[in-house]
Legacy VTK file of the C-alpha trace (Angstrom):
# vtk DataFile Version 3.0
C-alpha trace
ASCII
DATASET POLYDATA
POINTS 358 float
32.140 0.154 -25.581
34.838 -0.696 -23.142
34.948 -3.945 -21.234
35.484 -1.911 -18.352
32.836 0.603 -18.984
30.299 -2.513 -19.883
30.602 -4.224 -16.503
30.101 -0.713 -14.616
26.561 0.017 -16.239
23.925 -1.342 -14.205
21.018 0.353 -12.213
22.776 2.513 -9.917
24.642 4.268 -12.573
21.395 6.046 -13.563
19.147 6.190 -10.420
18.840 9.978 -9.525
21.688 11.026 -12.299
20.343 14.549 -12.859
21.891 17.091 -14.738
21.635 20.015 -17.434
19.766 19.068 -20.249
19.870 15.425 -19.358
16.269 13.511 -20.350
15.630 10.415 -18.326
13.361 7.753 -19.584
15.021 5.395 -16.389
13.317 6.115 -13.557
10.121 4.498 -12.509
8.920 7.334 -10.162
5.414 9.666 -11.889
6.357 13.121 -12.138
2.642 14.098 -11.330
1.545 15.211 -7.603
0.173 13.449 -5.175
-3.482 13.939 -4.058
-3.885 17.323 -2.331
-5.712 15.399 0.956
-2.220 13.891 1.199
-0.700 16.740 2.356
-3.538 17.927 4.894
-2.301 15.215 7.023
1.091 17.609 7.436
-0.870 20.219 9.292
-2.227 18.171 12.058
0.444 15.284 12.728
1.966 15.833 16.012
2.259 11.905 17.261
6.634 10.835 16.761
6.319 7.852 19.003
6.441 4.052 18.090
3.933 2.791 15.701
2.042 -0.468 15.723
4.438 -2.849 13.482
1.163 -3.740 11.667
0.252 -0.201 10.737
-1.836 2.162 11.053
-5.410 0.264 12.252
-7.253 3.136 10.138
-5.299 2.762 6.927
-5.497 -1.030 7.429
-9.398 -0.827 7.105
-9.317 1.694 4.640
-7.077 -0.929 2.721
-9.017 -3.781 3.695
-12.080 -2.669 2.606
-10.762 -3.400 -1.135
-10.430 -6.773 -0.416
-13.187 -9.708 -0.286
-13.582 -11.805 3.337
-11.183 -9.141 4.853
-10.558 -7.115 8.117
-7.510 -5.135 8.978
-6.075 -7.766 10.269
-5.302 -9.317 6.406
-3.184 -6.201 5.662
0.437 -5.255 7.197
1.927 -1.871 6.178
5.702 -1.978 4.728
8.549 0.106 3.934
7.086 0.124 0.126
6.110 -2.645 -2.105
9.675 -3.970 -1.858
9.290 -5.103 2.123
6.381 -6.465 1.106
7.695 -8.549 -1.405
10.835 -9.675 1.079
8.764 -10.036 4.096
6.598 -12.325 2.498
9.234 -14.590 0.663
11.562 -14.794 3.616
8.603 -15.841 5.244
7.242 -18.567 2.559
11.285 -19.456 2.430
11.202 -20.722 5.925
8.160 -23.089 5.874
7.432 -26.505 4.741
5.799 -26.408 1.410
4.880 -28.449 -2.016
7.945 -27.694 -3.863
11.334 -27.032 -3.598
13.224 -23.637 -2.248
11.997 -22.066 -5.426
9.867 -18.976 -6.745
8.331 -18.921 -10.701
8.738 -15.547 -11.802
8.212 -14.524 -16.116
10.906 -12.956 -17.913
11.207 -10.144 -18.500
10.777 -9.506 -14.428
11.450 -6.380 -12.351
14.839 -7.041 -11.781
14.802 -6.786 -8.081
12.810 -10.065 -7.980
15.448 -12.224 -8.840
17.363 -10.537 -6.241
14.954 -10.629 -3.189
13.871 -14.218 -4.169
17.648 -15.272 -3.496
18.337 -13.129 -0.673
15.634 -15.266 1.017
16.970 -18.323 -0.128
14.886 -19.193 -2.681
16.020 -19.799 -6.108
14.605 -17.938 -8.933
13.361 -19.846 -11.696
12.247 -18.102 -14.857
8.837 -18.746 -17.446
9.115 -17.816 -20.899
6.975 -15.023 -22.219
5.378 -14.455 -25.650
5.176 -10.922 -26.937
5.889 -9.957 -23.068
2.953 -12.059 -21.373
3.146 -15.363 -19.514
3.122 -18.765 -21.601
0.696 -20.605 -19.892
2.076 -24.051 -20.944
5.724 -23.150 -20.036
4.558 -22.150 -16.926
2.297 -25.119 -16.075
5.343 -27.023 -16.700
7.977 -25.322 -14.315
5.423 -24.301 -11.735
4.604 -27.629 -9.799
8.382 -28.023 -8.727
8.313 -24.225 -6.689
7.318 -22.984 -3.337
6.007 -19.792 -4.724
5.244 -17.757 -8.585
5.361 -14.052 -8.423
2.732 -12.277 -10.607
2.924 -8.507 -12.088
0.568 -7.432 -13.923
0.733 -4.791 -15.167
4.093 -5.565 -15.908
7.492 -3.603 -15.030
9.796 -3.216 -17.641
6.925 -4.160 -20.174
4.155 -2.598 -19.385
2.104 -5.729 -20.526
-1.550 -6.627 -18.957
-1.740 -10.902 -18.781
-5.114 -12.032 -20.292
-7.852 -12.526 -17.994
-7.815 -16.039 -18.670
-4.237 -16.344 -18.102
-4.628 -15.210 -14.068
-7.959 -17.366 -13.706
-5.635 -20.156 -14.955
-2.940 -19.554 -12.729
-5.390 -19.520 -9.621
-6.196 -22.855 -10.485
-2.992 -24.044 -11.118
-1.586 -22.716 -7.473
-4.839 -23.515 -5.446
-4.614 -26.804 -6.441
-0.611 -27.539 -5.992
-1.183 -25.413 -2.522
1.412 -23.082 -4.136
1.941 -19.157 -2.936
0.878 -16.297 -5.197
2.767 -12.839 -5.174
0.901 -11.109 -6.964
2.940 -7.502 -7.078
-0.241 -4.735 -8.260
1.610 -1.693 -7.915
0.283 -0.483 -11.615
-3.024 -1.767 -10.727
-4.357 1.488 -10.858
-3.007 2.488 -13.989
-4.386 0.467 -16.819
-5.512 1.306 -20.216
-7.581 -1.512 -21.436
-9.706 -3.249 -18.848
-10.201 -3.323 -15.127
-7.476 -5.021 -12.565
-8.396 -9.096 -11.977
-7.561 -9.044 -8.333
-5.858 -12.947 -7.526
-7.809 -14.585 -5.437
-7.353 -18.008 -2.188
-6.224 -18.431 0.674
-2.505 -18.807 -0.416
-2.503 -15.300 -2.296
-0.498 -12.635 -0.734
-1.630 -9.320 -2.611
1.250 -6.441 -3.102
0.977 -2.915 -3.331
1.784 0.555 -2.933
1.488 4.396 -2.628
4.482 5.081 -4.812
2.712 4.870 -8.331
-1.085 5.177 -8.013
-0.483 8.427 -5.735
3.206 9.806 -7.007
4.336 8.753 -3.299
7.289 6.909 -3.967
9.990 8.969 -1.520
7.412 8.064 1.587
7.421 4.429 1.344
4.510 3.119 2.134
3.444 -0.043 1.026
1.195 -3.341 2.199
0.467 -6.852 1.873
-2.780 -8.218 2.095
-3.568 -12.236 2.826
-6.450 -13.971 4.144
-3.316 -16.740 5.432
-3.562 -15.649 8.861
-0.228 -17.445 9.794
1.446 -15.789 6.849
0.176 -12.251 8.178
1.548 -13.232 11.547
4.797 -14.582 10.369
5.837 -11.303 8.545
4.720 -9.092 11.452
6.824 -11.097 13.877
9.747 -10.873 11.144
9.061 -6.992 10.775
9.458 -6.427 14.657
12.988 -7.538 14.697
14.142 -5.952 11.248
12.412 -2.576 10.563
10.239 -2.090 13.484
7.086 0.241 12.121
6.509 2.254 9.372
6.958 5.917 9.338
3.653 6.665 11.027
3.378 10.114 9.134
3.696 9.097 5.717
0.713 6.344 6.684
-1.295 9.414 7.891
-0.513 11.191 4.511
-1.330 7.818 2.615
-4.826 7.002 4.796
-5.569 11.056 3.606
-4.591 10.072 0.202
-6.414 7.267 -0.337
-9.494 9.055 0.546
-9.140 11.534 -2.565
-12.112 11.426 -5.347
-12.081 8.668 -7.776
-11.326 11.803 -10.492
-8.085 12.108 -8.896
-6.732 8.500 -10.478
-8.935 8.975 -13.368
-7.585 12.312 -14.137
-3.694 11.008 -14.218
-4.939 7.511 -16.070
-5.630 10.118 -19.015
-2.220 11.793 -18.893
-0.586 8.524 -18.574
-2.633 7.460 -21.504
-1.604 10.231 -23.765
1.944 9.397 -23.074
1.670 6.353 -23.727
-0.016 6.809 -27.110
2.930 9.758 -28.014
5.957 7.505 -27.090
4.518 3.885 -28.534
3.756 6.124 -32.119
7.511 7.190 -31.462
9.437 4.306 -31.378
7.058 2.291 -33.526
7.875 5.320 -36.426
11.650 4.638 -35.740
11.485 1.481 -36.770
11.484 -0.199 -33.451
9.781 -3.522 -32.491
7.776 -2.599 -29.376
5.173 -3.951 -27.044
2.328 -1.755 -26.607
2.077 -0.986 -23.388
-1.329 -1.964 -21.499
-0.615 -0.342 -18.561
1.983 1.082 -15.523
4.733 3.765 -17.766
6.937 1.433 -19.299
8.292 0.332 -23.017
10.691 -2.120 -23.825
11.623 -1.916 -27.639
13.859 -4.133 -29.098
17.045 -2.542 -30.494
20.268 -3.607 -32.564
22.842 -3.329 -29.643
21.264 -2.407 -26.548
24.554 -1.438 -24.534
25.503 0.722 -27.456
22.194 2.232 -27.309
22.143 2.852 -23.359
25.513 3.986 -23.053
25.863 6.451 -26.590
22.648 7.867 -25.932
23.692 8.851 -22.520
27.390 10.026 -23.095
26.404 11.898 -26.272
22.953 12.736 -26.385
22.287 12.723 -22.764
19.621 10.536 -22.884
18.918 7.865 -19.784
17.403 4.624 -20.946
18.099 1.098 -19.108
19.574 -2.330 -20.217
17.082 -4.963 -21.145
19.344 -7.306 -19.678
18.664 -5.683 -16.382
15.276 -7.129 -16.399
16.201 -10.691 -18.184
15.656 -9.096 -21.955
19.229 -8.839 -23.431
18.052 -7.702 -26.607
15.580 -4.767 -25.780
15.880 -1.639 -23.581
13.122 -0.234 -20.757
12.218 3.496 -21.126
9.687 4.682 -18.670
7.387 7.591 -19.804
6.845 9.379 -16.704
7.640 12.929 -18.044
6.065 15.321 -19.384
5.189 15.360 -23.454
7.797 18.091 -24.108
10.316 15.585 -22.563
9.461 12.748 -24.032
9.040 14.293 -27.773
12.420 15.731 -27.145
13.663 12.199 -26.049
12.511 10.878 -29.242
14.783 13.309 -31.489
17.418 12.561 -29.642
17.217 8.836 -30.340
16.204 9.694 -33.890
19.704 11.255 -34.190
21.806 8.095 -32.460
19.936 5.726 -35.232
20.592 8.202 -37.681
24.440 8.593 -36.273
25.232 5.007 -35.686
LINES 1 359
358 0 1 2 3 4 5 6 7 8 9 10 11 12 13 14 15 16 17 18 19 20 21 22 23 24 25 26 27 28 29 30 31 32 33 34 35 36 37 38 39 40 41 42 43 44 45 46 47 48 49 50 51 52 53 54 55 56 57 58 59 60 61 62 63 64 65 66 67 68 69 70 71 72 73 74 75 76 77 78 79 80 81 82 83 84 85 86 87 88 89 90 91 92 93 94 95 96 97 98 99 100 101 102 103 104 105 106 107 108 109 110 111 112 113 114 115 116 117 118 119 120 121 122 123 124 125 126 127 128 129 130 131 132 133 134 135 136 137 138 139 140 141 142 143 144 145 146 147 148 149 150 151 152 153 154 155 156 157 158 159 160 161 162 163 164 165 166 167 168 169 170 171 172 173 174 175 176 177 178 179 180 181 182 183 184 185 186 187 188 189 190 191 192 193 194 195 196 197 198 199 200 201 202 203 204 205 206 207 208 209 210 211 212 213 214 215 216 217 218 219 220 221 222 223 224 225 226 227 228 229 230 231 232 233 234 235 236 237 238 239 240 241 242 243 244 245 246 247 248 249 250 251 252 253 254 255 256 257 258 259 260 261 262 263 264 265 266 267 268 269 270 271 272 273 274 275 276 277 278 279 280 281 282 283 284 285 286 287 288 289 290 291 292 293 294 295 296 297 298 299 300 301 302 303 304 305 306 307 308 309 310 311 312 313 314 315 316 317 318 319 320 321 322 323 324 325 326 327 328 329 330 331 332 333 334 335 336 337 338 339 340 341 342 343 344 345 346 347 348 349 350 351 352 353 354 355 356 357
């Protein structure tokens, strides 16, 4: 590959590439519909003026209601998970803390974290992982001298779970240095092994979203949820002078939504499931070194060149996968699984044949 053609790849050169007979394996947006109470909300809306900045009071009880020690007041709806996230480190950014301008994050991380953490003016500083969850003593060592860690489990690019123990641990850990916890749970929902551990004190600031749990990604509805009232307050100030409310009928759609039977997220866990079983088998019979994914749609195998692989497999078998080094992991590549099994056994011949070609 090109020098040229090497420092052009990145994110944007896939997002929403669509085309015939092109298979993509790079977005991170489920191809399955959303609840059918989310669209009942289209019939009836007929409110366009200003929203509270806060949100919607109903959907911020609804939401609340998840939470332990909470009221609405704990929750502030955002323009997705990703306003979330800013809001709250721009926020964190600006005050006095333990540490220095800094936020932990593990690597492999989503890689708008980095990003976002610096746009805020926080450094991002980065804990080693060990077959793609946290090392504990790694991070006990790097985490006293930050303002912040960011958590996300279940993991985007990896799809990893952390242990149980791992999260209690890092509770501790950040209780006791008076550190924030981001703890991003936008795959909360979708996990294949054991229940979420929900994070947990009064300097936790819990992340989440519509986009995955109910296939809402285009409507952009996310929240934060802290029991730090002055937090709360902070990014609702900081909100009113950047994006004002959020749209107030894609929070009626999501309130609607997240009223749908429990059968509804049970019911796409299973097809998720099955995908995941088909494309870990796949890769794993090619040869590849891969994670098994615990939960969200993601795999990150480990391949010989990985800009070779992303680029080839696009330009001559019309295949979309995403850099590793996008998300911190040079030597691996992401592929998200949210397509149907036709798709993704199709995928799989198709990178048969660039192994089999190189």
């Amino acid at each position: 590959m090109s020098t040229a053609v090497r420092e052009r790849l990145s994110p944007s050169s896939f997002i929403g590439v669509k085309g015939e007979g092109i298979i993509s394996f790079g977005s991170g947006q489920p191809d399955l519909p959303p609840p059918p109470e989310a669209f009942e909300a289209l019939g009836r809306f007929r409110d366009f003026r200003y929203g509270l900045i806060q949100g919607l009071p109903e959907l911020r009880e609804e939401l609340g209601g998840h939470y332990p020690e909470s009221t609405p007041a704990n929750v502030v709806i955002t323009n997705g998970a990703s306003e979330a996230l800013d809001l709250a480190l721009r926020v964190i950014a600006r005050r006095e803390g333990p540490g220095a301008p800094k936020v932990l994050m593990a690597r492999p991380y989503y890689y708008s974290y980095p990003e976002v953490a610096r746009f805020a003016g926080l450094e991002p500083v980065f804990v080693r992982t060990v077959d793609g969850r946290i090392d504990l003593d790694d991070f006990s060592s790097k985490v006293e001298g930050c303002r912040a860690v960011i958590i996300n489990s279940p993991s985007n690019p990896t799809g990893r779970v952390e242990d149980v123990g791992t999260l209690v641990e890092i509770e501790r850990i950040t209780a006791r240095a008076g550190i924030y916890v981001l703890s991003d749970e936008v795959y909360k929902d979708l996990m294949y092994e054991r229940e979420n551990y929900l994070i947990n004190g009064p300097r936790v600031v819990t992340i989440n979203s519509f986009s995955k749990t109910y296939s809402m990604c285009g409507f952009r509805i996310g929240y934060l949820w802290s029991l730090d009232p002055d937090l709360v307050s902070d990014v609702v100030s900081m909100k009113t002078h950047t994006s004002m409310n959020t749209n107030i009928l894609a929070q009626e759609m999501a309130l609607a939504a997240s009223r749908a039977p429990r059968a509804y997220i049970e019911r796409q866990l299973e097809i998720w499931r099955a995908r995941r079983d088909l494309i870990y088998r796949g890769l794993t019979d090619l040869g590849l070194d891969v994670w098994r994914p615990e939960g969200a749609f993601y795999v990150m195998p480990r391949v010989r060149d990985p800009e070779d692989f992303v680029w080839r497999l696009y330009r001559e078998h019309k295949v979309i996968t995403y850099l590793g080094a996008w998300f911190g992991s040079p030597t691996r590549v992401r592929l998200s699984y949210a397509l149907d099994i036709e798709k993704i056994e199709a995928g799989l011949s198709r990178i048969r044949a660039y192994l089999d070609g190189r």
